[in-house]
C-alpha positions as CSV (number, residue, x, y, z in Angstrom):
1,X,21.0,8.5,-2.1
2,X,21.7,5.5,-4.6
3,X,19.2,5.3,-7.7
4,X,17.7,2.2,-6.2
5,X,16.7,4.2,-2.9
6,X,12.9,6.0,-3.2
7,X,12.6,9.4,-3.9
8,X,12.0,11.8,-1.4
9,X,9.1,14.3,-2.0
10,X,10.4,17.7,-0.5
11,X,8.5,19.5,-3.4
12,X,5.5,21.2,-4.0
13,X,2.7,18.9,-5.4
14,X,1.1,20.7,-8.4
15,X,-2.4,20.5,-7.5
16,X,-2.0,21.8,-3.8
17,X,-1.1,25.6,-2.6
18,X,3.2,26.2,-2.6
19,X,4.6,25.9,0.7
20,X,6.7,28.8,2.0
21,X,8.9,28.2,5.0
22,X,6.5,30.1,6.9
23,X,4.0,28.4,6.3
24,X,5.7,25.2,7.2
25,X,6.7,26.8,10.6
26,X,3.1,28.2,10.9
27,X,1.8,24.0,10.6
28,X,4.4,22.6,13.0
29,X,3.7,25.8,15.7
30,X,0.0,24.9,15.1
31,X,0.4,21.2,15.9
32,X,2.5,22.0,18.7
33,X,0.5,24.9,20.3
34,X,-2.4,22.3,20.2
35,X,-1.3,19.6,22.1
36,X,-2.0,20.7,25.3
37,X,-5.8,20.9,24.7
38,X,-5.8,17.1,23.2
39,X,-5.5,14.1,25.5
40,X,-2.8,11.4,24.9
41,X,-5.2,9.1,23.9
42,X,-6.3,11.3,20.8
43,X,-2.8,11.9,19.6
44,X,-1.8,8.7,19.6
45,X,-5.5,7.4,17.8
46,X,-5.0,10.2,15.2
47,X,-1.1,9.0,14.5
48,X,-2.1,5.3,14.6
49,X,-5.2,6.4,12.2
50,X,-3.2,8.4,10.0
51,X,-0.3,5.7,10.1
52,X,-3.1,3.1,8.8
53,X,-4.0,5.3,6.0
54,X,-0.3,5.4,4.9
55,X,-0.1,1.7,5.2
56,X,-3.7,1.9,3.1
57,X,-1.8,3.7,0.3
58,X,1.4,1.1,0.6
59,X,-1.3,-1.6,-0.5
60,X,-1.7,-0.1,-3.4
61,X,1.9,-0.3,-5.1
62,X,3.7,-3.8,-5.8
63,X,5.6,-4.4,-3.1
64,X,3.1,-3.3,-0.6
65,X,0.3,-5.3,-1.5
66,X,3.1,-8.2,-1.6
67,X,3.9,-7.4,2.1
68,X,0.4,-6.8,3.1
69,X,-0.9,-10.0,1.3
70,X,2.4,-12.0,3.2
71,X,0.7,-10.6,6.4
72,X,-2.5,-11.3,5.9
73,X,-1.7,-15.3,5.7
74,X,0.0,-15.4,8.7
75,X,-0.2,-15.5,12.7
76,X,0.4,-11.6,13.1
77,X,-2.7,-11.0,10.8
78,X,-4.8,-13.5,13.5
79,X,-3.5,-12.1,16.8
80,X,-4.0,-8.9,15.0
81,X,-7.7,-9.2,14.6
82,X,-8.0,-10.5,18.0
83,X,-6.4,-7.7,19.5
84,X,-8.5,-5.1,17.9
85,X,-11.3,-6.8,18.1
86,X,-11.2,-8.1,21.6
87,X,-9.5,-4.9,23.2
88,X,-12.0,-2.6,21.2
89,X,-9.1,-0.7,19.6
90,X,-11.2,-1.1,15.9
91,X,-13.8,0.8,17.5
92,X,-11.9,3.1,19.1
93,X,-9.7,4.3,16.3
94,X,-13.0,4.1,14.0
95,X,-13.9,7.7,15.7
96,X,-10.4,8.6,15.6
97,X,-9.9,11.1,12.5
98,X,-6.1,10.0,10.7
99,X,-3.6,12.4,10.8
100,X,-1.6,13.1,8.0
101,X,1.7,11.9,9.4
102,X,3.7,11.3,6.2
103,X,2.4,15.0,5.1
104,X,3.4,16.1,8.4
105,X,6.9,14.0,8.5
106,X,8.0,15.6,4.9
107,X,7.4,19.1,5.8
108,X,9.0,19.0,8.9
109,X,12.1,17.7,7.3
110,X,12.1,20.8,4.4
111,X,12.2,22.6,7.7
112,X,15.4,21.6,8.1
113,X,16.7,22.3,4.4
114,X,15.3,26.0,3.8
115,X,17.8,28.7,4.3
116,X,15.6,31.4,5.4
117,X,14.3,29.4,8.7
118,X,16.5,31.9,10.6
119,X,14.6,35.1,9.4
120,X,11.3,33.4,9.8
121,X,11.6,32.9,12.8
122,X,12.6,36.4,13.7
123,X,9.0,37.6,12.2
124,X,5.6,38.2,14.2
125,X,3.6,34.9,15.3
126,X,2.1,33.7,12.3
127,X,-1.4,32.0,11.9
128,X,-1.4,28.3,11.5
129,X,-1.3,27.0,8.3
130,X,-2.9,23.9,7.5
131,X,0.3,22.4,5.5
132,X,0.5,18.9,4.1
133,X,-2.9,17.2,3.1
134,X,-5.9,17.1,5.0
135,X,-7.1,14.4,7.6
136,X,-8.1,11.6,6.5
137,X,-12.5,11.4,8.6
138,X,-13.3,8.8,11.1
139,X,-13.6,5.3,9.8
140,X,-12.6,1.7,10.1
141,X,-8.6,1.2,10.8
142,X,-7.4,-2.3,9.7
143,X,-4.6,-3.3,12.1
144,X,-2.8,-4.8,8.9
145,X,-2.6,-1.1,7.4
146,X,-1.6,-0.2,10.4
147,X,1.6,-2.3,10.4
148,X,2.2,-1.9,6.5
149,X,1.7,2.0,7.5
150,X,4.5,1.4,10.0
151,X,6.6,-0.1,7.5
152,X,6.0,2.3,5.1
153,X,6.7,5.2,7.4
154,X,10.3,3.6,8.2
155,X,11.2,3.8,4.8
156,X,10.2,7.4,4.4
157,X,12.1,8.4,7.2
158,X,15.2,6.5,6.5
159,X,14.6,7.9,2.9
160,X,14.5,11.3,4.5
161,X,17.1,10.9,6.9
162,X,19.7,10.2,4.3
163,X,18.9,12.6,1.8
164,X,18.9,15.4,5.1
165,X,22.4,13.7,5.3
166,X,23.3,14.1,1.5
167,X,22.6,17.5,1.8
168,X,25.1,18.2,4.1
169,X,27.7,17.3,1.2
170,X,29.0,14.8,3.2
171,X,29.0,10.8,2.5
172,X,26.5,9.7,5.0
173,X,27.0,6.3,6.3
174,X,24.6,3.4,5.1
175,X,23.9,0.0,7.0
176,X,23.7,-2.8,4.5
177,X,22.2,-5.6,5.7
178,X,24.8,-9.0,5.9
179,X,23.9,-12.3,6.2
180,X,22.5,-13.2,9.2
181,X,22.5,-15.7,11.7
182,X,19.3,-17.4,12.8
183,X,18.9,-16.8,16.9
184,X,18.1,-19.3,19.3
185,X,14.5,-19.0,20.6
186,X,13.9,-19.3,24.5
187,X,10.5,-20.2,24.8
188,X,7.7,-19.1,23.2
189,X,7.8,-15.5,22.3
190,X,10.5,-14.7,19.7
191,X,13.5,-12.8,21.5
């Protein structure tokens, strides 16, 4: 990664419990032996809640409240609120409680760096874990932190994805954005 890209946070914050590669695996087998006791719809409310509360924590730097404020202003911010509103999504996701992807999304990927994952593997079923922050309780989702969360969580992962790549020791490949070309709408919906 160049020193402009954002830092990816693979370590141990200091005022939660040290993760061990067991109990990384112990979290993502948790999740996973879960899933067939929760419906579709409470996954994906949990995920959309827990990518709100990401995009809630964006706000709060520069750049985000920037984005989220450049949002706000315009059409997506209206149809937004219409959608959630009209389709009772706010309400729905209001009793949904948010997951904590980015948590989830960061441990996942030290998976994939540790060099014990082998041998851990090889030892008895362990107990889930809780790994990575705790849930964020049932509450109101804005459908603007919902699409800053997005954004936010596109970042991380691109963040993560290259430094997985770095660690290979070799050069990953970067896309840099060129100048582009405006595109001929057809109609009304953008294309």
């Amino acid at each position: 990664m160049s020193p402009g890209d954002p830092d990816v946070l693979l370590v141990d914050e200091p005022d939660r419990a040290g993760r061990t590669t067991a109990s990384l695996v112990a979290s993502l087998a948790g999740r996973l032996a879960v899933l067939p006791g929760v419906s579709g719809a409470d996954v994906v409310g949990a995920l959309a809640a827990g990518v709100a509360a990401v995009g809630r924590e964006a706000a709060e730097t520069a750049e985000g409240r920037r984005l989220r404020e450049a949002l706000a202003r315009g059409r997506p911010a209206t149809n937004a609120t219409l959608l959630w509103q009209r389709l009772g999504i706010d309400r729905w996701l209001a009793t949904m409680p948010a997951s904590p992807v980015l948590h989830q999304l960061r441990n996942d990927a030290a998976l994939l760096l540790v060099d014990d994952l082998g041998e851990t593997l090889d030892l008895p079923p362990l107990l889930p874990d809780r790994t990575g922050g705790d849930a964020v309780g049932p509450g109101p989702v804005d459908p603007l932190d919902l699409v800053l969360g997005l954004w936010a969580l596109a970042r991380e992962t691109e963040a993560l994805v290259e430094a997985l790549a770095a660690a290979s020791g070799e050069p990953a490949p970067r896309v840099v954005p060129g100048a582009g070309r405006a595109a001929p709408v057809d109609g009304v919906v953008l294309r």
